[in-house]
Residue frames as a rotation matrix with the C-alpha (Angstrom) as fourth column:
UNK 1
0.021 0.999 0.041 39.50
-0.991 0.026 -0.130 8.50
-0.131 -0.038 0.991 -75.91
UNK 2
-0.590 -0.115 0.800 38.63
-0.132 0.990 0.045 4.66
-0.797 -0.079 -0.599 -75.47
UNK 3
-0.974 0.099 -0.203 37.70
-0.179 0.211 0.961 3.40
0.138 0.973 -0.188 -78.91
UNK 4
-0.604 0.723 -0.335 34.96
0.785 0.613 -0.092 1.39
0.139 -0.319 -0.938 -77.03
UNK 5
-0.126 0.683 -0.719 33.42
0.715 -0.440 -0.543 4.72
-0.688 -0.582 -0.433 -75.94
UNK 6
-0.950 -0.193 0.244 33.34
0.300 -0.775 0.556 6.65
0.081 0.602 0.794 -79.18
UNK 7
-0.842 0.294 -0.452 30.97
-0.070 -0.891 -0.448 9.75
-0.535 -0.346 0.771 -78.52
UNK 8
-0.580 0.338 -0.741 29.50
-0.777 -0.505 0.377 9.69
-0.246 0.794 0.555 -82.05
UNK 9
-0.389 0.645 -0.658 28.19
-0.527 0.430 0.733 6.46
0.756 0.632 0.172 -82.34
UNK 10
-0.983 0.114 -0.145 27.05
0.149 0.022 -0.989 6.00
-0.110 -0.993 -0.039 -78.39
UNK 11
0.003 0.965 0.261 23.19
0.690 -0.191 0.699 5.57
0.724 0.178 -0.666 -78.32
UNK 12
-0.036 0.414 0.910 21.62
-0.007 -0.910 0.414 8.89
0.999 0.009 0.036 -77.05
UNK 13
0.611 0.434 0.663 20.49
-0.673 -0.157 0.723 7.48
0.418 -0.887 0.196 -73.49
UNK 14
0.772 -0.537 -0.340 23.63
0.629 0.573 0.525 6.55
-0.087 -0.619 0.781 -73.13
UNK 15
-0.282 -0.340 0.897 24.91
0.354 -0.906 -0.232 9.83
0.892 0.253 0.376 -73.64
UNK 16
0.101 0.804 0.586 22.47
-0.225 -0.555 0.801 10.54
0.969 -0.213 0.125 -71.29
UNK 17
0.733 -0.119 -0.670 23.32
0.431 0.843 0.322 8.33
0.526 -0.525 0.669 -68.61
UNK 18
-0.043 -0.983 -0.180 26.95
0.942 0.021 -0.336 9.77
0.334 -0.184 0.924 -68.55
UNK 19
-0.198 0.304 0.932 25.64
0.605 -0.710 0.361 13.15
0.771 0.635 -0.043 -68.86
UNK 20
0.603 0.789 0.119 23.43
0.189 -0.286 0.939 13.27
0.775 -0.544 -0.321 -66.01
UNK 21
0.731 -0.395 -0.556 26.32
0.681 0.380 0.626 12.02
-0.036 -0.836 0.547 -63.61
UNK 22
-0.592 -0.802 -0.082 29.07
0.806 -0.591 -0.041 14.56
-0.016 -0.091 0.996 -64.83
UNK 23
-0.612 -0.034 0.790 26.41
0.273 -0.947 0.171 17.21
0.742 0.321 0.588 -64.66
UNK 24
0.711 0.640 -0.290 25.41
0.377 0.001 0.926 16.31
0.593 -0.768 -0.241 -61.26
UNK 25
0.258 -0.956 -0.139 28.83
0.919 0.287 -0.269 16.80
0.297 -0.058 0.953 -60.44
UNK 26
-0.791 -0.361 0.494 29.29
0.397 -0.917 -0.033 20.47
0.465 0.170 0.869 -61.62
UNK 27
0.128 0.822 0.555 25.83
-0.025 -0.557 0.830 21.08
0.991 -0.120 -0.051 -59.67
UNK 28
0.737 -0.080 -0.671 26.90
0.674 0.165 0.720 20.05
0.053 -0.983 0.175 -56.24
UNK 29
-0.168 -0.864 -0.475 29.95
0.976 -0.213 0.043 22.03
-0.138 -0.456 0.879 -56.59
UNK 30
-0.588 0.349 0.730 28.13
0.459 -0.599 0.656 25.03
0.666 0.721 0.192 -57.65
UNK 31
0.345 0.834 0.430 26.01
-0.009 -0.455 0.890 24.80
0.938 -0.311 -0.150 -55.09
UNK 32
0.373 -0.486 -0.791 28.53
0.924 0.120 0.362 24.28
-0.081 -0.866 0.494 -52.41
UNK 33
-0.538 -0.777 0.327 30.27
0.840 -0.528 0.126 27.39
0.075 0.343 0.936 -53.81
UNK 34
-0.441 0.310 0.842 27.80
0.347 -0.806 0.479 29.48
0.828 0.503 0.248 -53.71
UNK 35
0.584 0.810 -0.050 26.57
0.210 -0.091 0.974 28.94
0.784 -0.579 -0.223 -50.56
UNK 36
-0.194 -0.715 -0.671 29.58
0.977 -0.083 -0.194 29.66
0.083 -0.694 0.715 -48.75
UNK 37
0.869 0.394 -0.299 29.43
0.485 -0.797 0.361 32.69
-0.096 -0.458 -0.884 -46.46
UNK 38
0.425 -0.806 0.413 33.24
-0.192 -0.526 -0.829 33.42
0.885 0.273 -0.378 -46.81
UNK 39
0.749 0.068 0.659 33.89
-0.652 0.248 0.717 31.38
-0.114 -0.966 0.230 -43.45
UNK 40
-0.493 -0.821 -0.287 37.26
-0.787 0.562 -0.254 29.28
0.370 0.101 -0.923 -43.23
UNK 41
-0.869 -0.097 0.485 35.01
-0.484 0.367 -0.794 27.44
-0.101 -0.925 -0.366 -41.13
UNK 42
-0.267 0.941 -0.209 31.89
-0.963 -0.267 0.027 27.21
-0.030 0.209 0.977 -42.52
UNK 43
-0.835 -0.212 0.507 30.36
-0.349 0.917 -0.192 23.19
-0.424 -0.337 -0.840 -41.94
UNK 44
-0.540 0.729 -0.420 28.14
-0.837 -0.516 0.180 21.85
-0.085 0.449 0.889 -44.48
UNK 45
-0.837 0.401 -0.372 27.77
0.471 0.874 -0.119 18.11
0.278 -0.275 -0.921 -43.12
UNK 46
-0.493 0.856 -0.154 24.46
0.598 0.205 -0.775 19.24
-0.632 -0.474 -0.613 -41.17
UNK 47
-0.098 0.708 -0.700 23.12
-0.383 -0.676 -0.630 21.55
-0.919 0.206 0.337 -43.87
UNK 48
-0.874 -0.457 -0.166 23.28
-0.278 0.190 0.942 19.29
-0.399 0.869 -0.293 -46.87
UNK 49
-0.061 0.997 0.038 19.33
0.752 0.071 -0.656 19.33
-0.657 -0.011 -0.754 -47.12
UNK 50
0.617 0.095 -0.781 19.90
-0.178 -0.950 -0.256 23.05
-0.766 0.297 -0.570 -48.14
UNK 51
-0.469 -0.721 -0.511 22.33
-0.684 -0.070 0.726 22.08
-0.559 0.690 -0.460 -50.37
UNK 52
-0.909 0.208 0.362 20.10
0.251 0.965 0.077 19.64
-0.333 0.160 -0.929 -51.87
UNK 53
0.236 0.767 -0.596 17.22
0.571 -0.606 -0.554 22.12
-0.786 -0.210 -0.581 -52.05
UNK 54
0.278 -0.427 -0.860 19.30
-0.365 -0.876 0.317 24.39
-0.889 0.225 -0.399 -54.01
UNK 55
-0.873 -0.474 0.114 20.54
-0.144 0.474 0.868 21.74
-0.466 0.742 -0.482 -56.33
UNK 56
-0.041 0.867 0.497 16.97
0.406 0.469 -0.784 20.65
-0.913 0.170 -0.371 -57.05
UNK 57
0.548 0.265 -0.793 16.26
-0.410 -0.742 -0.531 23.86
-0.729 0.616 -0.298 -59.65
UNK 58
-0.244 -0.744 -0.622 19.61
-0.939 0.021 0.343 22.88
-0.242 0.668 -0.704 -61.72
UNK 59
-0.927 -0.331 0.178 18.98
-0.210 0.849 0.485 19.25
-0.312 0.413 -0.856 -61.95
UNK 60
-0.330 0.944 0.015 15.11
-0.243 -0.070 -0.968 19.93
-0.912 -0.323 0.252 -62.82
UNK 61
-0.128 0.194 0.973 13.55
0.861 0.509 0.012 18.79
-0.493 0.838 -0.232 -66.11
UNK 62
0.680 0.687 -0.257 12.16
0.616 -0.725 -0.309 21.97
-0.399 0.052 -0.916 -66.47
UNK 63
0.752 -0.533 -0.388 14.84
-0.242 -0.771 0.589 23.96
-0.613 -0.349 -0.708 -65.72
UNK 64
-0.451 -0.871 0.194 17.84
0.196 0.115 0.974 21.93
-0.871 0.477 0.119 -67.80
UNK 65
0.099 0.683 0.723 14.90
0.934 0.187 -0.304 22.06
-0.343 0.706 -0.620 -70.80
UNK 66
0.956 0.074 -0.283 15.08
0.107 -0.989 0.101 25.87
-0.272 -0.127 -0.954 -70.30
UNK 67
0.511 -0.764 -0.393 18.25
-0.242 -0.567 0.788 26.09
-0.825 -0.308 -0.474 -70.46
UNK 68
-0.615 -0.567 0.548 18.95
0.376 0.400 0.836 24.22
-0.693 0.720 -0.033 -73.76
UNK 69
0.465 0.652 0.598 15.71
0.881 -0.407 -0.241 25.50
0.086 0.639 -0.764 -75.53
UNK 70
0.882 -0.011 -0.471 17.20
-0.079 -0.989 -0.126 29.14
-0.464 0.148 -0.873 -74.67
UNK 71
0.040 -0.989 -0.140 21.16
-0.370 -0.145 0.918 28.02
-0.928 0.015 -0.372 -75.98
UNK 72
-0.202 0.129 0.971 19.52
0.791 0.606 0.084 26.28
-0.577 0.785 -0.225 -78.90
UNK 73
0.661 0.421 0.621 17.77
0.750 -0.372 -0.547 29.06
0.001 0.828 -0.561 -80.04
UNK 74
0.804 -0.404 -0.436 20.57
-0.376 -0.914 0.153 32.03
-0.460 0.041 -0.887 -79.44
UNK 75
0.804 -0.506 -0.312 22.88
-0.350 0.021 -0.937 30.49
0.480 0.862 -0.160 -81.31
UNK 76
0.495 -0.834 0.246 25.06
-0.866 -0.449 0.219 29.81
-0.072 -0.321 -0.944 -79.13
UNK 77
0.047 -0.484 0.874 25.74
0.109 0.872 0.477 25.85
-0.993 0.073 0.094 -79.75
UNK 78
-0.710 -0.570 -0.414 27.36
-0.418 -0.131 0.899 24.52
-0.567 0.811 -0.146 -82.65
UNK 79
0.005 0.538 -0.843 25.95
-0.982 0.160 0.097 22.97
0.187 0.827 0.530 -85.50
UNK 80
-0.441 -0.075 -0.894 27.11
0.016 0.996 -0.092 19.75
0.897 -0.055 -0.438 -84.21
UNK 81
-0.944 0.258 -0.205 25.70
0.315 0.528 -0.788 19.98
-0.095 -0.809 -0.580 -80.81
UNK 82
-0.296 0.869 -0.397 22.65
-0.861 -0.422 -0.283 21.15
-0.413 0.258 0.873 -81.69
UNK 83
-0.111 0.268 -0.957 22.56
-0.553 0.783 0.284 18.00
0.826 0.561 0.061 -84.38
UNK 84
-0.757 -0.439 -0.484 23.38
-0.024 0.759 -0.650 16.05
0.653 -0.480 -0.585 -80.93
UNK 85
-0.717 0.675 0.177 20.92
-0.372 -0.155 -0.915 17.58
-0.590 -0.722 0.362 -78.66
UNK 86
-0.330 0.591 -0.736 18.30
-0.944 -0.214 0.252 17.22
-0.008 0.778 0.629 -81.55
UNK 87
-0.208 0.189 -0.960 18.98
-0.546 0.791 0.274 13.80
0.811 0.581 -0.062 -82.14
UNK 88
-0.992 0.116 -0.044 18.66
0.090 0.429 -0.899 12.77
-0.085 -0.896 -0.436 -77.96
UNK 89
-0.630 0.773 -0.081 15.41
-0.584 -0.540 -0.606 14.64
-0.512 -0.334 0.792 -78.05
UNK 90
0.000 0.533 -0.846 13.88
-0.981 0.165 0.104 12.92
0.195 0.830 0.523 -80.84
UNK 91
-0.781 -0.221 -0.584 15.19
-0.092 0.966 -0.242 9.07
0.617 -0.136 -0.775 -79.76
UNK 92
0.299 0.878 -0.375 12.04
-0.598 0.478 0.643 7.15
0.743 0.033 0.668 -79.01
UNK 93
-0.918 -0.391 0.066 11.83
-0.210 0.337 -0.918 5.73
0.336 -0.857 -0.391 -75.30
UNK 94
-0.111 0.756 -0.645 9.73
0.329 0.640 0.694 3.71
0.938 -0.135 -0.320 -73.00
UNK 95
-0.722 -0.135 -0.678 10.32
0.675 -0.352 -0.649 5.43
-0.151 -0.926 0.346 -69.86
UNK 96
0.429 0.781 0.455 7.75
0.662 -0.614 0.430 7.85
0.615 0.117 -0.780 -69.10
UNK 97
-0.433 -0.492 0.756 8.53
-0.222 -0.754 -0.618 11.18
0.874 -0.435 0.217 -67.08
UNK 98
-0.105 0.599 -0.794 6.62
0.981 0.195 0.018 10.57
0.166 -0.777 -0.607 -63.05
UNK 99
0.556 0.565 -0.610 7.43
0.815 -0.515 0.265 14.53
-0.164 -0.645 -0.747 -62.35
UNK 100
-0.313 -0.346 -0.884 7.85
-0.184 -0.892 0.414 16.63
-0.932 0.292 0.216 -65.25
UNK 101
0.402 0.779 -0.482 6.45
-0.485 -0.266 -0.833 17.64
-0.777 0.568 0.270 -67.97
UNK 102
0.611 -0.267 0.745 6.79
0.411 0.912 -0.011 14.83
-0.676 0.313 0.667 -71.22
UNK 103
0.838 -0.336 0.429 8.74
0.160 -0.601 -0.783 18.03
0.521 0.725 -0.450 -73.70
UNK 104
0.500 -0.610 0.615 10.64
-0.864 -0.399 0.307 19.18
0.058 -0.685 -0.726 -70.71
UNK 105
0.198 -0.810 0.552 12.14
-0.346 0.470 0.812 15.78
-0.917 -0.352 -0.187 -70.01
UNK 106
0.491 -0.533 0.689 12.96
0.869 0.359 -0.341 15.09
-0.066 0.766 0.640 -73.68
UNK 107
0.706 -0.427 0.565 14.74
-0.333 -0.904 -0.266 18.67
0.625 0.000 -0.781 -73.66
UNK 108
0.634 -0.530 0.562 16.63
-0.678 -0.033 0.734 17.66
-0.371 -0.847 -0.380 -70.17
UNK 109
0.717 -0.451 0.532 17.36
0.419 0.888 0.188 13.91
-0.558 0.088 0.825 -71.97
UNK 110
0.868 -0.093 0.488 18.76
0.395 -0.467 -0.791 16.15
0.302 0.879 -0.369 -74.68
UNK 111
0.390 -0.645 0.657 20.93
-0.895 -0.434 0.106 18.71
0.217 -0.630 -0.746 -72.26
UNK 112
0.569 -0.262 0.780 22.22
-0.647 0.443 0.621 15.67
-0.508 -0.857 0.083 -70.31
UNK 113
0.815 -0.464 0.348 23.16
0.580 0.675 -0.456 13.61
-0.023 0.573 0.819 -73.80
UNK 114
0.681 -0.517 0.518 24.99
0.206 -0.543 -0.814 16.43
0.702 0.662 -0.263 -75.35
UNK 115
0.665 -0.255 0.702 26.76
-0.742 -0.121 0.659 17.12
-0.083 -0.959 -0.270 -71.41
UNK 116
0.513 -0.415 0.751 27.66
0.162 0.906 0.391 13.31
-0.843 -0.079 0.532 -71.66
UNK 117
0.717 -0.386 0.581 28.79
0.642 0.039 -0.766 13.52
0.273 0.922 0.276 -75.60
UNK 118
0.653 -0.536 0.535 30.99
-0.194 -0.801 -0.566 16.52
0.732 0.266 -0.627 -75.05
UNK 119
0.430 -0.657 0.619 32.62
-0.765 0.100 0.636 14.98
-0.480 -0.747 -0.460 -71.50
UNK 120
0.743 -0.247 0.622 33.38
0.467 0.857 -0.218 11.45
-0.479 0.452 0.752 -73.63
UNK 121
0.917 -0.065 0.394 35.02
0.363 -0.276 -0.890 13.83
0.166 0.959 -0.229 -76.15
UNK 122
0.116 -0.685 -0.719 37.20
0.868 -0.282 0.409 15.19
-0.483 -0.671 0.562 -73.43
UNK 123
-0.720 -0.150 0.677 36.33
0.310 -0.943 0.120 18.87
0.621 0.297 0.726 -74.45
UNK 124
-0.306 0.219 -0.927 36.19
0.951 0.018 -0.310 19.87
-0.051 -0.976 -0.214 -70.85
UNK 125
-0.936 -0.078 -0.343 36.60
0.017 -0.984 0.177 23.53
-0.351 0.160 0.923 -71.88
UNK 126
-0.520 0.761 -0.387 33.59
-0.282 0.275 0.919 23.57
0.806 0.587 0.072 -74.35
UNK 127
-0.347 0.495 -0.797 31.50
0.771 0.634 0.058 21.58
0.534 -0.594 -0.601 -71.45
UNK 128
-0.240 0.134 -0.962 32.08
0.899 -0.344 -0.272 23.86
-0.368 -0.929 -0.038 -68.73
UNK 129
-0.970 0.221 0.103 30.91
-0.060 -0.625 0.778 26.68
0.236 0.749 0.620 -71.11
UNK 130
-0.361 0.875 -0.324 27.37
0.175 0.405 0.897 24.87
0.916 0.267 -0.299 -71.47
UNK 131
-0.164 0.299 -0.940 27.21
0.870 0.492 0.005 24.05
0.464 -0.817 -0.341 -68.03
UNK 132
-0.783 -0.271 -0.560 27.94
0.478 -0.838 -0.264 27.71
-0.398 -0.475 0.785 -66.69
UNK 133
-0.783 0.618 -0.063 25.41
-0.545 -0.635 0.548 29.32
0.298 0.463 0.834 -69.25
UNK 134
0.083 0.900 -0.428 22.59
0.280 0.391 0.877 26.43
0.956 -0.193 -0.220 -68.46
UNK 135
-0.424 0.076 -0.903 23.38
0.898 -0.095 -0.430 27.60
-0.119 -0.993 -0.028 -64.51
UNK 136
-0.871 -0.106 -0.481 22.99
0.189 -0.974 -0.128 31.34
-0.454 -0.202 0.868 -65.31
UNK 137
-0.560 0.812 -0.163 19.63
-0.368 -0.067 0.927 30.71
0.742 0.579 0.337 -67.59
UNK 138
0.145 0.692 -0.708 17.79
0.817 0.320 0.480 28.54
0.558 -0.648 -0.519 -64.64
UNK 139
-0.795 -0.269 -0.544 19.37
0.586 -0.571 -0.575 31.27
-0.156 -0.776 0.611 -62.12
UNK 140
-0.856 0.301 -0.421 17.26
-0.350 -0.936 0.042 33.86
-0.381 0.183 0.906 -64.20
UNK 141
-0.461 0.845 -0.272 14.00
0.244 0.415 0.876 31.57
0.853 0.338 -0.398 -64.21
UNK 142
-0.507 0.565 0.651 11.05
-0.853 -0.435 -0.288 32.88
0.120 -0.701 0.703 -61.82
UNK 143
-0.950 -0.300 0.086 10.14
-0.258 0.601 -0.756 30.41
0.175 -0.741 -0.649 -59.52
């Protein structure tokens, strides 16, 4: 870990920042993966609208909100990330949301710190946990 980048004392929306980008990451490939048909062949240069379409849900305010409000409350994060997610959510910002709801994107800023905090940490394992369960909670939101 680079001293310079230490996790723990990184403001929040810069947690966020990192977050967003390594958990745009695991959504494109997610959604590339899933859409495959089982083709050796399959070309997704002309269909990357649809793939873009599909990503939308996962990278929603709504939808990452959902997906930490349900992992917050089942118990399944630790005591530290929880403290982490807690403390994004709460950090006082000037930005305003344009097209989502003003809870929902402090929830997402939250999901996206704690994403960033836990990739900084280089506890990939642990990450890709989160990430997988916050896919399989939006999956099982009604549209």
């Amino acid at each position: 870990m680079n001293p310079k980048l230490n996790p723990k004392t990184i403001n929040t929306t810069a947690l966020a920042y990192i977050g967003d980008a390594v958990y745009e990451i695991y959504v494109r490939k997610h959604v590339l993966e899933t859409s495959c048909d089982g083709s050796e062949s399959v070309s997704y240069g002309a269909h990357v609208d649809a793939l873009h379409k599909r990503a939308v849900r996962y990278v929603r305010a709504a939808g990452q909100a959902a997906a930490l409000k349900a992992m917050m409350n089942s118990g399944s994060l630790s005591d530290e990330e929880i403290s982490i997610a807690k403390r994004a959510r709460n950090h006082k910002t000037a930005s305003k949301p344009k097209n989502a709801d003003a809870m929902d994107y402090k929830y997402a800023t939250a999901f996206e710190a704690l994403i960033g905090y836990l990739h900084l940490e280089g506890r990939v394992e642990r990450l890709e946990e989160i990430i997988f369960e916050a896919f399989k909670i939006i999956d099982g939101l009604q549209e």
